[in-house]
N, C-alpha and C positions, 0 to 999 in steps of 0.2 A: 768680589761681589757674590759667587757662588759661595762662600761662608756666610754672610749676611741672608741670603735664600734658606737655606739649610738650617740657619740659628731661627728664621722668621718661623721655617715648616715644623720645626719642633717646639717650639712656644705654639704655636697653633694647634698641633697635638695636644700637648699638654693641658691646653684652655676646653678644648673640646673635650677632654678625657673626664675631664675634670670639672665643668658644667654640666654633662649631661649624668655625670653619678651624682653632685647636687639634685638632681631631678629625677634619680633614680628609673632613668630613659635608658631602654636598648639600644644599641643603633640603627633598631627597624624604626623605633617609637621616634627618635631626631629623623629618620628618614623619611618618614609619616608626616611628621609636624613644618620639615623644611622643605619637600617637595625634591630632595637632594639623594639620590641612591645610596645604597646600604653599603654598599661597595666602594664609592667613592669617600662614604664617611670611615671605612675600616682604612682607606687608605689615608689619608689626611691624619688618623690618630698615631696611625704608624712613620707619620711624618717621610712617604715614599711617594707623593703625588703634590704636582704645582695644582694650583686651584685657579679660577675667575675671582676676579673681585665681585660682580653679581652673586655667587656661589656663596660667597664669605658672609654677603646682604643676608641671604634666606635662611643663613645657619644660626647666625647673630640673631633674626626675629625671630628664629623659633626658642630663641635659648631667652629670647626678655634681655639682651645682650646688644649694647651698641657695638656699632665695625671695630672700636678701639676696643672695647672689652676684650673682642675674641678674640685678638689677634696681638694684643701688645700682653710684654711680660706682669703676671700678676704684681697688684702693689708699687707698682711701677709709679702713678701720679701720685702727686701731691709727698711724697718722700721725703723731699729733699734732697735727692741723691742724685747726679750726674746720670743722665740716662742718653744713650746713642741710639738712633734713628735706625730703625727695622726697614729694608730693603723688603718692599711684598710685591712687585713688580717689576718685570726686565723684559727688556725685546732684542731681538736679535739685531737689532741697529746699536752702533754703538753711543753709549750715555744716557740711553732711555731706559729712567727709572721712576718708580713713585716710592718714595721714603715716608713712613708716619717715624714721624719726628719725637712727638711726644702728648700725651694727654693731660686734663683737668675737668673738674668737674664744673658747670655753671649752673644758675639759678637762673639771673637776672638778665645778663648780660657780660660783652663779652666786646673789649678794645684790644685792638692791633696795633700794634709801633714799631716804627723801622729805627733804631737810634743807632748814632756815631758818635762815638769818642775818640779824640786824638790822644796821641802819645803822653803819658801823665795827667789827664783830666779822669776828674771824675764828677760823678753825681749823688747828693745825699738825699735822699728820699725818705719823707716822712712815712707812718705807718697807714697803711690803709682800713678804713673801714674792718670789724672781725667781719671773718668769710671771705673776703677777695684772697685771691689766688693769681699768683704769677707764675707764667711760663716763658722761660728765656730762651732762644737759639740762636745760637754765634755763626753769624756767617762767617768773619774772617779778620783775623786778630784774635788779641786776648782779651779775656775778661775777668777780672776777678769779683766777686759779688762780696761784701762783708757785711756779717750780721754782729749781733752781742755778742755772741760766743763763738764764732769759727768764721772760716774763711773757704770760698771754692771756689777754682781755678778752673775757668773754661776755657776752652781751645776751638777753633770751628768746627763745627760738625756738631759741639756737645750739646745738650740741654737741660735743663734745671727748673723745677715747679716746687712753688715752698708759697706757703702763706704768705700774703703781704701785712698781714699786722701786725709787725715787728718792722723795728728800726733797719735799715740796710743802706749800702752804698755800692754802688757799679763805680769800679775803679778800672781803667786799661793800666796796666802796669809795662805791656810790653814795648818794642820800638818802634810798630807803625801802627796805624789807626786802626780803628775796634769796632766792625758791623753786626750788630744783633737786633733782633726782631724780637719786640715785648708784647705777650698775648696776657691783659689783663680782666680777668672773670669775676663776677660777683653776680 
């Protein structure tokens, strides 16, 4: 868990460092605009200080940056690529976490589905509407997604956002049942 803190604080560096030369900002000028000390911002790029999540709120409106911009890996949504859950929260009790999972962009709207698949089933799904966009996360089981041209193999914990208009199938390939949550946007 202290690797996933550490990989969160340097992505967060990296985004802030990296935002605010977009905007060709000092870090008195993000400190000015976020209400956030100069000190606290030198430390955050140096990826040497845990943050509030409120903290994270005022950095992101000063930068025109939602919470997932500033804090999840650039290029990260809509990919295609297996992306693992950023630990940006811990407490001294043990299991108390807040995990951002994964992002997408919406327009319109935005459905939530809990699906199960048993052992060997699967689902073919027509293509959706251009623009919608899916976001998968496997709670537990396997999952294999297949498209026209390739195939990717999730595991719990992983997650995956790829356009839905294309052809695809959620297959469980593995020995027990398959829990994932579908977050579909347009």
């Amino acid at each position: 868990m202290a690797d996933d803190l550490d990989h969160a604080l340097r992505t967060l560096a990296d985004n802030l460092r990296y935002h605010r030369a977009q905007r060709a900002w000092t870090q008195d000028d993000l400190a000015q605009a976020s209400g956030v000390s100069r000190r606290m911002i030198a430390a955050l790029e140096a990826a040497r200080n845990n943050v509030s999540l409120s903290t994270l709120d005022h950095l992101a409106q000063a930068l025109s940056l939602t919470f997932a911009e500033l804090v999840s890996p650039r290029l990260s949504a809509g990919t295609g690529q297996v992306q693992r859950g950023v630990t940006l929260w811990t407490s001294s009790h043990l299991g108390s976490q807040a995990v951002l999972v994964n992002t997408a962009p919406a327009r319109q709207g935005t459905e939530l589905w809990h699906w199960h698949l048993g052992p060997g089933d699967h689902y073919v799904a027509a293509p959706d509407p251009q623009g919608m966009t899916e976001l998968l996360y496997v709670l537990h089981g396997e999952l294999t997604v297949e498209f026209t041209d390739r195939q990717v193999r999730l595991e719990a914990g992983d997650s995956l956002t790829y356009p839905s208009d294309q052809p695809y199938t959620y297959r469980n390939t593995g020995p027990a049942p398959t829990g994932f949550i579908r977050n579909v946007t347009h």
